[in-house]
C-alpha positions in Angstrom: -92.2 -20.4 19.9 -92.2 -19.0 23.4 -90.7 -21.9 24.5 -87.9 -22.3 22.3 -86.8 -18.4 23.2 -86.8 -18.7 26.9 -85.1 -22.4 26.4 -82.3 -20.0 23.9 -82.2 -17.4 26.5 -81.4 -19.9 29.5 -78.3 -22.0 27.4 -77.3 -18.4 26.2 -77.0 -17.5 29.9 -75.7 -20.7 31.0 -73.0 -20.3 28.4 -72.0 -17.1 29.8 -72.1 -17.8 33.1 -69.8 -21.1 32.6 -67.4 -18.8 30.0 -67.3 -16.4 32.8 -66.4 -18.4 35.3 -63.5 -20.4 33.1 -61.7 -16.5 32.7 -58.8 -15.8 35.0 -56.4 -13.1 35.1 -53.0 -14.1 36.4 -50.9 -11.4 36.9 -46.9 -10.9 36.2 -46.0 -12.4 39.4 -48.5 -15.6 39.8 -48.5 -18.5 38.6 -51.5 -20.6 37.6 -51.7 -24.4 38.9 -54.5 -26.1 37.3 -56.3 -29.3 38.4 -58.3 -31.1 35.9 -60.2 -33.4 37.8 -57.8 -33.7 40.5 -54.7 -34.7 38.4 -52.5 -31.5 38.3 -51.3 -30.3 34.8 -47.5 -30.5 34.3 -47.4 -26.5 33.0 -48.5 -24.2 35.2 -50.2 -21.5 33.4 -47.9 -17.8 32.7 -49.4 -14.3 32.9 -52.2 -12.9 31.2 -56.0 -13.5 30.2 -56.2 -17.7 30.7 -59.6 -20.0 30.0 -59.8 -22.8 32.5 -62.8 -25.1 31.6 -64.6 -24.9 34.9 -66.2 -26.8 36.7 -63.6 -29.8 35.2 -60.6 -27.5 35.7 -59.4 -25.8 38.5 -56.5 -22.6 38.9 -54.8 -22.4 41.8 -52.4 -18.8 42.0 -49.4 -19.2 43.5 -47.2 -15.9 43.9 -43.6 -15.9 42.4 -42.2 -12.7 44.3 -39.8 -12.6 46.9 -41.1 -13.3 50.9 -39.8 -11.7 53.4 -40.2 -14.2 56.8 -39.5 -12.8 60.1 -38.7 -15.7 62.2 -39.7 -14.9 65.8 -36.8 -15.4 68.7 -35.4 -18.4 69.6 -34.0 -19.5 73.1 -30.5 -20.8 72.2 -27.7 -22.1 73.9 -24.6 -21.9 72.3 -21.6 -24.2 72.2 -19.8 -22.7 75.2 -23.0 -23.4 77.3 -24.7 -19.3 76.9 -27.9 -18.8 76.9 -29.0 -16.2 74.4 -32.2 -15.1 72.3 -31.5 -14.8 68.6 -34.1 -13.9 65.5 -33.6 -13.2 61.8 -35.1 -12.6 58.8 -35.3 -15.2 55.8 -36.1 -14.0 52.1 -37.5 -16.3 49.5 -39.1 -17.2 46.4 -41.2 -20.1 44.9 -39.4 -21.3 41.9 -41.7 -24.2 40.9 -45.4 -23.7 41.5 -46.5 -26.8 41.1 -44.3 -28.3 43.9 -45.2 -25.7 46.4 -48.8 -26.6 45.9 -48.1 -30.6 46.1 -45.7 -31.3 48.1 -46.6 -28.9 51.1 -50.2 -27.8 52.4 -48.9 -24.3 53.3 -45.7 -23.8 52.0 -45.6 -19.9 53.9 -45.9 -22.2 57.3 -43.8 -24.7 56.5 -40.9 -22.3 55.8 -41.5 -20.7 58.6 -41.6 -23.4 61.0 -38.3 -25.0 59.6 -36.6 -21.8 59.7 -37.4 -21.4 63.1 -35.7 -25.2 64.1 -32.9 -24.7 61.9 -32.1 -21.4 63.6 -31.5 -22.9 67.3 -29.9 -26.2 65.4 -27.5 -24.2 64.1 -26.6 -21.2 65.8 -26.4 -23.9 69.0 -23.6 -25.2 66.8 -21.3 -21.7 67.3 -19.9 -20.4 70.0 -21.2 -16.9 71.6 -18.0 -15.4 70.5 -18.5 -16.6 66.5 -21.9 -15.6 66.6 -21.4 -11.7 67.1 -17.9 -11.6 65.3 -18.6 -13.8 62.4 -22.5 -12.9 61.6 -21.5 -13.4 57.7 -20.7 -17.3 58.7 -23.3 -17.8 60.5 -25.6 -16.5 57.7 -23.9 -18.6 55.0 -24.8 -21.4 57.0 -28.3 -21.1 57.8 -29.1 -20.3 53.9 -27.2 -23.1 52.8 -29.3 -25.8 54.8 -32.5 -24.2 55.0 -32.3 -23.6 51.0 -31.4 -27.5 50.9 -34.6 -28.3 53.1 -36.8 -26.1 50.9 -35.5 -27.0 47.6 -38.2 -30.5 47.9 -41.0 -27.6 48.0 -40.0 -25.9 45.0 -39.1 -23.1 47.3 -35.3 -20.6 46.9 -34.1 -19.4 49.9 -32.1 -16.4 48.7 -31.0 -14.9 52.2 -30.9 -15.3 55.7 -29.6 -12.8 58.2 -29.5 -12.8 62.4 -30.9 -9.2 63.0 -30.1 -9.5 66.9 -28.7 -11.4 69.4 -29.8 -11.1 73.4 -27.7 -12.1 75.5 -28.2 -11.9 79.8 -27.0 -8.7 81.7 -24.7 -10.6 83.6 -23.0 -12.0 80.2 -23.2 -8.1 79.1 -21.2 -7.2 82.1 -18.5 -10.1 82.0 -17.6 -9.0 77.9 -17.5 -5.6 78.9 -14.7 -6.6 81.3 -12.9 -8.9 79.3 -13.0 -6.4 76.4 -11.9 -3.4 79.1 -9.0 -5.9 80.2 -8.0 -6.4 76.3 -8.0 -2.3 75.9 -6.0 -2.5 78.3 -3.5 -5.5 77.8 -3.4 -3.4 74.4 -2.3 0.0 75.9 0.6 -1.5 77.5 1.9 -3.0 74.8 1.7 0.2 72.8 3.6 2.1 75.5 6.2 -1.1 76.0 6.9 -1.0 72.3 7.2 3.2 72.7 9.7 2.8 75.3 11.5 -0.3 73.2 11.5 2.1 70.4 12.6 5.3 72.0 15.8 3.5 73.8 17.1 2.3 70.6 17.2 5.8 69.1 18.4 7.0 72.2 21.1 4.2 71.9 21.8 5.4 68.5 22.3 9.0 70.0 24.3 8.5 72.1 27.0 6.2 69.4 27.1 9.6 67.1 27.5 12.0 70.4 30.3 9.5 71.2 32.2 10.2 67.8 30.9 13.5 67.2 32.2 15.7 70.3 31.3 18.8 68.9 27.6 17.7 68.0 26.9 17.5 71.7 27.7 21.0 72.0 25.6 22.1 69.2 22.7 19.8 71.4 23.3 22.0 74.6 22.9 25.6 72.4 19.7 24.3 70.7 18.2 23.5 74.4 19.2 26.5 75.3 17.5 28.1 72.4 14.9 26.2 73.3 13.9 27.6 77.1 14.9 31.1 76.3 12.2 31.0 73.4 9.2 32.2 76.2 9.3 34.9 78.6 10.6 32.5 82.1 12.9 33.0 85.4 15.2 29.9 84.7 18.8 30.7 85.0 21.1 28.5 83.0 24.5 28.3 84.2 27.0 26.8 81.9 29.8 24.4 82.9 31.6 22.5 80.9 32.2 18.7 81.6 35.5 19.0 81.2 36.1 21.1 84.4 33.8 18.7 86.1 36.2 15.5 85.1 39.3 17.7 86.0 38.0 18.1 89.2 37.5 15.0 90.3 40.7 13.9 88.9 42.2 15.9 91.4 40.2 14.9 94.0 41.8 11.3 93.6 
């Protein structure tokens, strides 16, 4: 009778201890892979309370929320033979569990490492120019071919941005000239197209002065107007053109 109790009592306990071990929790975000004697089960198990009949069975969680990877910096040299040091950040997701646990040992490594190769690969393909001017290009880029390297590992590579770009001190100093010169160059032009302007009003002036006599006179009082309006010593002394011409008529 004794015997029979304690042999009760130890499958009792053995049944708990193996029920026990066969609960998991998988959360909102997770995903459950389970092996059943090695062979991987085509549905990977969704949130909640889940029985896996261990020892046969085995769960492995695998995390369905966004990564963010910082991908360390890279010694590049662009197209136009520059060197610089460029790093970004990639964001992604696992999209299939059961491919990031089979086809990869450690998918988080493996993305890693290829984002770090496609990074120089790529940006060596731009010119130092494109790179800080057309950051949106180069971004497009590098999540287009990365996602298509990932895709195999049942990983989604939502975004990839440069955050920085180093560039040498002597480089710094050469753009800041060019981009001096090109205020420059641009100053000019403004002015040129000032003076351009201001002649063909003046040209235009001068045609209505030319058949408006009296307007030029109405020009000379409003001047006049003008430097009596303050408290000054100028002297204006009137003469009229017309004398002027007379006189030099006469002189010939």
């Amino acid at each position: 009778m004794d015997i029979s109790f304690y042999g009760l009592l130890i499958a009792v306990l053995i049944v708990v201890i193996w029920f026990w071990n066969s609960l998991y929790v998988i959360k909102e975000w997770e995903r459950g892979v389970v092996l059943r004697l090695g062979r991987m089960q085509p549905d990977a198990k969704g949130a909640g309370l889940r029985v896996v009949f261990w020892p046969i069975e085995t769960l492995y969680r695998i995390p369905l929320r966004i990564e963010t990877l910082d991908v360390p910096s890279q010694d590049i040299i662009t197209r136009d033979n520059v060197s610089v040091k460029v790093n970004a950040v990639a964001y992604f997701r696992v999209v299939d569990a059961n491919l990031a646990l089979s086809q990869v040992q450690n998918y988080l490594y493996a993305t890693s490492q290829k984002a770090q190769t496609t990074l120089r690969s790529i940006v060596g393909q731009f010119e130092l120019d494109q790179i800080l001017a057309e950051r949106e290009k180069v971004n497009s880029k590098l999540q287009i071919i990365l996602d298509q390297d990932t895709e195999p590992w049942g990983i989604k590579v939502t975004k990839v941005e440069v955050k920085q770009v180093d560039i040498p001190e002597q480089m710094q100093r050469a753009i800041a000239r060019q981009a001096e010169a090109e205020r420059e160059r641009r100053a000019k032009i403004i002015h040129a197209d000032g003076e351009a302007q201001a002649s063909e009003k003046l040209a235009e002036a001068a045609k209505v002065l030319q058949t408006q006599p009296a307007a030029i006179q109405l020009r000379y009082l409003q001047t006049l107007t003008e430097i009596g309006i303050e408290k000054n010593t100028t002297i204006v002394f009137p003469l009229p053109i017309d004398i002027i011409n007379r006189f030099f008529k006469s002189g010939t």
